[in-house]
N, C-alpha and C positions, 0 to 999 in steps of 0.2 A: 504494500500500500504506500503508495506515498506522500511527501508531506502535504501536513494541512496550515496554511496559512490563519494566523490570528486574522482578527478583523483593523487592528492598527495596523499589521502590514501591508491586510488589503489597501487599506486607508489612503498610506504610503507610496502606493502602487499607483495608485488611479491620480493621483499628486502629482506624481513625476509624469504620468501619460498627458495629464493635461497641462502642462507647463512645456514638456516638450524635451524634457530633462532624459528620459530615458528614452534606451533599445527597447523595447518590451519584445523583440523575437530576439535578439541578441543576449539581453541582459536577463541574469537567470534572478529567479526569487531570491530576497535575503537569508533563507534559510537553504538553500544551496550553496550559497555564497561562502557560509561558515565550516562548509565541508571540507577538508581537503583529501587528499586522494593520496596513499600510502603505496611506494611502490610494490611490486609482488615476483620475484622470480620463477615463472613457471616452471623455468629447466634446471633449478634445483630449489626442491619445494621444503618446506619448514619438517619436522621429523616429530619435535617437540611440544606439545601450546604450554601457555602460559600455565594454565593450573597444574600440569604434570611437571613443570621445574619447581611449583609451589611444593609440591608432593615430596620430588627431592630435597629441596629444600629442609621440608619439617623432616624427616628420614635425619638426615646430616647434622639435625641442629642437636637428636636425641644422640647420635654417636659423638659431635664435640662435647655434649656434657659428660659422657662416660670417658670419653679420652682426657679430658681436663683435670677428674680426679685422681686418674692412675698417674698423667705424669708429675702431677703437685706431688704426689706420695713417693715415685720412683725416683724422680731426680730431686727431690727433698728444696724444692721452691716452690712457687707458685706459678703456676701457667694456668693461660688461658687459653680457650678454644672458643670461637663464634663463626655461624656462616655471613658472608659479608655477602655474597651473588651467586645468580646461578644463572644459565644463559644457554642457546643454542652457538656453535659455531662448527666451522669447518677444521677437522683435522689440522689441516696445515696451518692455520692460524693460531693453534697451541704449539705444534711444533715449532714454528717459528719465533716463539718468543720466549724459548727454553735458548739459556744461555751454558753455556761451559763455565765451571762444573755444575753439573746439576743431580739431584736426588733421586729418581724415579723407580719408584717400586712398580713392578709388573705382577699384577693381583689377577688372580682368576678366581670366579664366582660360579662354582658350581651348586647348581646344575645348569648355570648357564656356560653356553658356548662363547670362547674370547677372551679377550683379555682386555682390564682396565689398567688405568695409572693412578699413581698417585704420585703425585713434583711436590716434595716439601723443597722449600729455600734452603738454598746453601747456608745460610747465615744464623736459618733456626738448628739444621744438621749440626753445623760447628759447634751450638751454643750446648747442644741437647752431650755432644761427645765431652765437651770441659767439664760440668755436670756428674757424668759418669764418672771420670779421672779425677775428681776431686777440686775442680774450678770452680770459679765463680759462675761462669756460664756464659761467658763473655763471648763475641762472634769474634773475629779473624778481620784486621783490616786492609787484609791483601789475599785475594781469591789464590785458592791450590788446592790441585785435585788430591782427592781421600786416600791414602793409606792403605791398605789392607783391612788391617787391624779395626781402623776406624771402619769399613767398609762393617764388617761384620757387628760390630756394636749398633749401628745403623740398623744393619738386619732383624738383631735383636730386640731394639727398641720398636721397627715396623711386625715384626711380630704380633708384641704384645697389643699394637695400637689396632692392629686389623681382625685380633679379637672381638673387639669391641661391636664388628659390624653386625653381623647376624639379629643381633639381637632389636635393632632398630627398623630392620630390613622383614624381620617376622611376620606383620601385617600384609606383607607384599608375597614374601616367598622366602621358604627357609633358606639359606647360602650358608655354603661352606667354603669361605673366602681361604687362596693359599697364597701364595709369597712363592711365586718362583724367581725370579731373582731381584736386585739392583743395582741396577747402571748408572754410572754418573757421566757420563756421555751422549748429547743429545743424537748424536747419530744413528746408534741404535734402539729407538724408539718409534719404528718405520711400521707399528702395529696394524694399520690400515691403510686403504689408500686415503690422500691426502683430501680431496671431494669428501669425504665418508662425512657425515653430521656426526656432532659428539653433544653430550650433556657435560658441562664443566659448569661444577661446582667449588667456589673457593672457600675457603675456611681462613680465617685469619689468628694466628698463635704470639701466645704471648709468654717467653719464660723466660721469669728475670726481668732483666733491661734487654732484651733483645726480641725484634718481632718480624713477622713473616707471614707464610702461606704456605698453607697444605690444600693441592687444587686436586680435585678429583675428578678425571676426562672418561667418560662413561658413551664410550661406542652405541649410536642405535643400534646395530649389527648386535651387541651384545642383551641390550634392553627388549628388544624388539616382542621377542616371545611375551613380556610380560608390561609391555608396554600401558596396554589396554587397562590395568591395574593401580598406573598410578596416577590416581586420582582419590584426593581428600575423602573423599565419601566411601569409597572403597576402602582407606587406609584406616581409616577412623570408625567404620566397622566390623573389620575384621577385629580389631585392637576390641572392641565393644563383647564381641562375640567372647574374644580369650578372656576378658576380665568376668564376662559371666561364666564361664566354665572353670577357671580360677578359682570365683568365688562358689559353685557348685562342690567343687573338690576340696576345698576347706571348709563348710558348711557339715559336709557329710564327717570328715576326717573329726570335725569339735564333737557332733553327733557321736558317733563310734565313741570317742573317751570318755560322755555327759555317764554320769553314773545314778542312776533309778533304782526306786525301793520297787522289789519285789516282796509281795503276800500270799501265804500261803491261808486257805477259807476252808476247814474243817466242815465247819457246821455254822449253821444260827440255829437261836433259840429264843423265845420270848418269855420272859419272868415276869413279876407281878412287882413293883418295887421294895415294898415290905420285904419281900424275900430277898431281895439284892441288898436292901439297908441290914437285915439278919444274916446274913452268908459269911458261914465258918469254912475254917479250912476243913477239907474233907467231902464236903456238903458235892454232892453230883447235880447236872445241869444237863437236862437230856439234851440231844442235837437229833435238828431236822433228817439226818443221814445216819447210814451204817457204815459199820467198818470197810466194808466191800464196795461201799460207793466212790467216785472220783473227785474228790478235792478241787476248789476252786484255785487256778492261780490267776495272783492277781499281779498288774502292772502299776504301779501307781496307785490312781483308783479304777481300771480299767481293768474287768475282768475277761483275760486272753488266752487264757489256756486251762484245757482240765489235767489231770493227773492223778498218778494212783501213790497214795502215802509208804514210806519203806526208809532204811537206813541207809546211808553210804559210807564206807573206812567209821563206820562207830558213829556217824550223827546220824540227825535225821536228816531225811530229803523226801523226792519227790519224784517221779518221773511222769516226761510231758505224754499225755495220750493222747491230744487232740487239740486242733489250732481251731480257735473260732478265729471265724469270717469278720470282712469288715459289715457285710449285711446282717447275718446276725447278730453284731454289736448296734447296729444300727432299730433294727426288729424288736432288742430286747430293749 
């Protein structure tokens, strides 16, 4: 449908026609006017919309809060972790702005097919290694490529960080992210072709006085299967679904340890009070039942079960003959 003109801009309209002032086949309405027109590449189309980088986004934000408290505790300072963007681009436009030396862990997310990245900054890498070694934490004011040694401290600490992911990722799809290697050379990072769309997400880090970026480049090629998925509505209920099942399975587990009076119901009998205000020891009290009849058990005040009277190891006990029904409880 399209637009509907107010009656002031009609107003407006017929002003200009009769003054002489406008095109009226040339000059389009004032509410056309305010449009403007957004380029679109057809021959390389978007991969991503907006509310599925929103989706990564939240995903990202719950794994920098878990990353932020393992490394304040590991390296014995304080860091921070936040997402700053998330964005569609073209492969080669991340690769291209990977400078020497650089970070890049090569994460694979199974059961997905591919491989992602993750480029922490040279400068948070330095800061995280002095740290380790018993520094301050300080970065390097002169770039050089990693050490061995430092390489594998690296690995160790991208380890422990890519733990973290699964569990923010749950709502979506379980992963069991691994660490096959990394390189601090951007040339071997030739994971796709250069055209391919990515999702790159940056994270901005903070440990010490020193700060950076851990960006995470997320191939469609890799996302693709589970594309369809991320979206808020989906994420936020599947998470809705676990927290009810969550709370079902501790519900029942309090249930199981809650501990209830169990009664055993011989008999009744009705007396006259006189006779209960008179009642010595000795004094017998007939009951509604015989010996050979089945005992009530009782739950509570809910009577659930019958049973036939007897001993066990020298006390007494009971054994159950019969489950009433919830209609019979109901009936009686």
């Amino acid at each position: 449908m399209g637009d509907v003109l107010s009656q002031s801009e009609i107003d407006a309209l017929l002003n200009q026609m009769m003054s002489g002032d406008a095109d009226v086949a040339n000059d389009p309405p004032p509410l056309m006017k305010s449009k403007e027109a957004r380029p679109y590449d057809f021959s390389n189309p978007s991969k991503f919309n907006r509310e599925q980088l929103r989706t990564l986004e939240s995903i990202f934000d719950n794994f920098a809060r878990s990353t932020s408290s393992f490394l304040t505790g590991y390296l014995r300072t304080a860091a921070h972790l936040e997402v700053s963007s998330s964005e569609e681009i073209m492969y080669r436009d991340f690769n291209v702005a990977l400078a020497n030396p650089v970070i890049l862990s090569m994460v694979e997310l199974s059961p997905l097919k591919g491989t992602v990245i993750a480029d922490m900054s040279s400068n948070i890498g330095y800061a995280i290694i002095d740290r380790i070694l018993g520094g301050p934490g300080f970065g390097i004011s002169k770039m050089r490529d990693f050490s061995e040694i430092e390489k594998i401290l690296l690995e160790r600490v991208m380890l422990q960080i890519l733990s973290f992911l699964p569990e923010p990722w749950e709502g979506v799809l379980p992963l069991r992210p691994r660490l096959e290697k990394i390189e601090t050379n951007a040339q071997f990072a030739q994971i796709i072709a250069p055209t391919d769309k990515v999702a790159l997400v940056v994270l901005t880090i903070k440990i010490g006085s020193s700060e950076g970026n851990i960006s995470f480049c997320l191939p469609h090629r890799v996302l693709e299967p589970i594309v369809d998925r991320l979206y808020t509505r989906f994420w936020y209920a599947q998470k809705e679904e676990e927290n009810k099942e969550l709370y079902r399975e501790r519900l029942e587990l309090e249930l199981e340890r809650a501990k209830i009076p169990v009664s055993v119901q011989v008999g009744k009998s009705k007396i006259m009070v006189s006779d209960f205000i008179n009642m010595q020891v000795g004094d017998i009290i007939p009951l509604d039942s015989y010996v050979t009849s089945d005992v009530n058990v009782l739950v509570g005040s809910m009577h659930k079960f019958h049973a036939k009277p007897g001993t066990s190891r020298g006390k007494f006990a009971v054994q159950i003959t019969d489950l009433i029904e919830r209609e019979e409880l109901k009936n009686g």
